[in-house]
C-alpha positions in Angstrom: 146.2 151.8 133.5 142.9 150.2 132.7 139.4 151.5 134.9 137.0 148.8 136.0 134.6 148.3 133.5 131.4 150.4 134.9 128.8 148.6 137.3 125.2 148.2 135.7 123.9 151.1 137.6 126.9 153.2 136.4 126.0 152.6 132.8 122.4 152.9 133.7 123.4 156.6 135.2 125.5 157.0 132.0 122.1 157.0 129.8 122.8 153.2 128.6 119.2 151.6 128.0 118.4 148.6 130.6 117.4 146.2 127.9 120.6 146.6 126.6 122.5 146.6 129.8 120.2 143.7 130.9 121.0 141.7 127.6 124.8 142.6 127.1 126.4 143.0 130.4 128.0 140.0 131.0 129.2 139.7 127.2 130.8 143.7 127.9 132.6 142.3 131.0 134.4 139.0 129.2 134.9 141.6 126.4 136.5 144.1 128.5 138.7 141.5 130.3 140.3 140.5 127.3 140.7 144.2 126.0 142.1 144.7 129.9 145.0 141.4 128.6 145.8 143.1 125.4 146.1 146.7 126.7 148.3 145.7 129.7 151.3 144.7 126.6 151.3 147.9 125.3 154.0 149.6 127.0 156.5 146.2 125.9 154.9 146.3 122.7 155.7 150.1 122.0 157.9 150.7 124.4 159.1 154.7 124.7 158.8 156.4 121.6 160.1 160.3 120.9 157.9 162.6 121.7 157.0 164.3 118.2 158.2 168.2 117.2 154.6 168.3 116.3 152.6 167.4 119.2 148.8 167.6 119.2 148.2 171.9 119.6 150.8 172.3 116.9 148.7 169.9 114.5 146.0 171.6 115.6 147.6 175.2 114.9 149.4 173.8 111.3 145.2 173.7 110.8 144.1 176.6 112.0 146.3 178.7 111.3 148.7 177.5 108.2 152.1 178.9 108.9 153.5 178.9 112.7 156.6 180.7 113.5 158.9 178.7 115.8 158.0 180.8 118.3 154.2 179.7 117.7 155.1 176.0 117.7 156.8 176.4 121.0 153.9 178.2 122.6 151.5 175.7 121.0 153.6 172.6 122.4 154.2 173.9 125.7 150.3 172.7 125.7 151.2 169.6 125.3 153.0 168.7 128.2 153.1 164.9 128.2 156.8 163.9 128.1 155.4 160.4 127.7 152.9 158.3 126.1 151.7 157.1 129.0 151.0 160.4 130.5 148.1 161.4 127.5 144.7 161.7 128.6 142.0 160.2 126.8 140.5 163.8 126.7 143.7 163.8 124.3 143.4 161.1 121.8 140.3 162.1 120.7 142.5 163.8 117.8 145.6 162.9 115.3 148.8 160.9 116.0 150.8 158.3 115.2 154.0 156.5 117.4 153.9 158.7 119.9 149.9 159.0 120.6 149.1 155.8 118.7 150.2 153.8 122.3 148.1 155.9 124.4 144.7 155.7 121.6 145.0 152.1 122.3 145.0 152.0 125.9 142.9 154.4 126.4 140.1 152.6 123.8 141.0 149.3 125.3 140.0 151.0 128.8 136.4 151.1 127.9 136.1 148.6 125.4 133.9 147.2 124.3 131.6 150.4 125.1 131.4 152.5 122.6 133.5 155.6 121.6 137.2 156.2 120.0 136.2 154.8 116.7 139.1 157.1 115.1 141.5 154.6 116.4 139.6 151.5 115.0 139.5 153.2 111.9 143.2 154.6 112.2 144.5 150.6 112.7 142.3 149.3 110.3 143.1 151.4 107.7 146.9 150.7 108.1 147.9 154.2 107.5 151.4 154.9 108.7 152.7 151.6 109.1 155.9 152.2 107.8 156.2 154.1 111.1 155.8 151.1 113.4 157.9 147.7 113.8 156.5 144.5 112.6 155.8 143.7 116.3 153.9 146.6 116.9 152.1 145.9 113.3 151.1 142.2 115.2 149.4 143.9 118.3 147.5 146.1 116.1 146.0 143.1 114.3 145.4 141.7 117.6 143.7 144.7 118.2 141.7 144.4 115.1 140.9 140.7 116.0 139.4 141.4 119.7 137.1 144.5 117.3 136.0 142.1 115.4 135.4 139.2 117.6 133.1 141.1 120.0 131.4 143.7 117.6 
């Protein structure tokens, strides 16, 4: 699900400087509606991955803490409670995944693009790192991905 991109007085209220809203607004808005295109192919593109053994708090503990019992993974992914994708808040991609989070990074930057923020997952895609996770499809939204980056940076 994609938010309407902010009104001028919203961004105004959100600290964005008028000259800037005065000179980019209506490039943001044909920006955002083709990010709104591409995000809304996402869930046929990557469809319903597994949900990983290590979910975000057990990355985080494997960090923190080095060796977790089963016990402590169990307690750690119980605070993770997204049994979908779909269901990860963009409070939540704000850290490290791959097929399982990498859908949800997407939409969620592709929400508020082309504003800035979520540069992790530009850099993530770009990068190409895990690739050999993903299908060749999935590879061919990501350069489209890359493409609507680049054509509106």
């Amino acid at each position: 699900m994609t938010h309407p991109f902010p009104s001028r007085e919203e961004l105004r209220k959100a600290g964005k400087r008028q000259e800037a809203i005065d000179e980019l607004y209506e490039v943001w808005l044909a920006a955002h509606a083709e990010a709104v295109k591409l995000a809304e192919r996402i869930p046929a593109v990557f469809g319903d991955p597994p949900r990983p053994k290590i979910t975000l708090h057990v990355a985080r503990g494997y960090d923190d803490e080095w060796n977790l019992s089963e016990e402590r993974i169990q307690e750690l992914a119980a605070l993770d409670p997204e049994q979908h994708w779909m269901e990860v808040s963009a409070e939540s991609t704000q850290a490290e995944g791959w097929r399982f989070y990498l859908p949800a990074f997407l939409r969620h930057y592709l929400a508020e693009f082309p504003l800035p923020g979520w540069d992790a997952v530009y850099w993530a895609c770009a990068e190409r790192k895990h690739f050999d996770l993903i299908t060749p499809e999935q590879a061919a939204f990501i350069d489209e991905f890359l493409n609507l980056c680049h054509a509106w940076e």
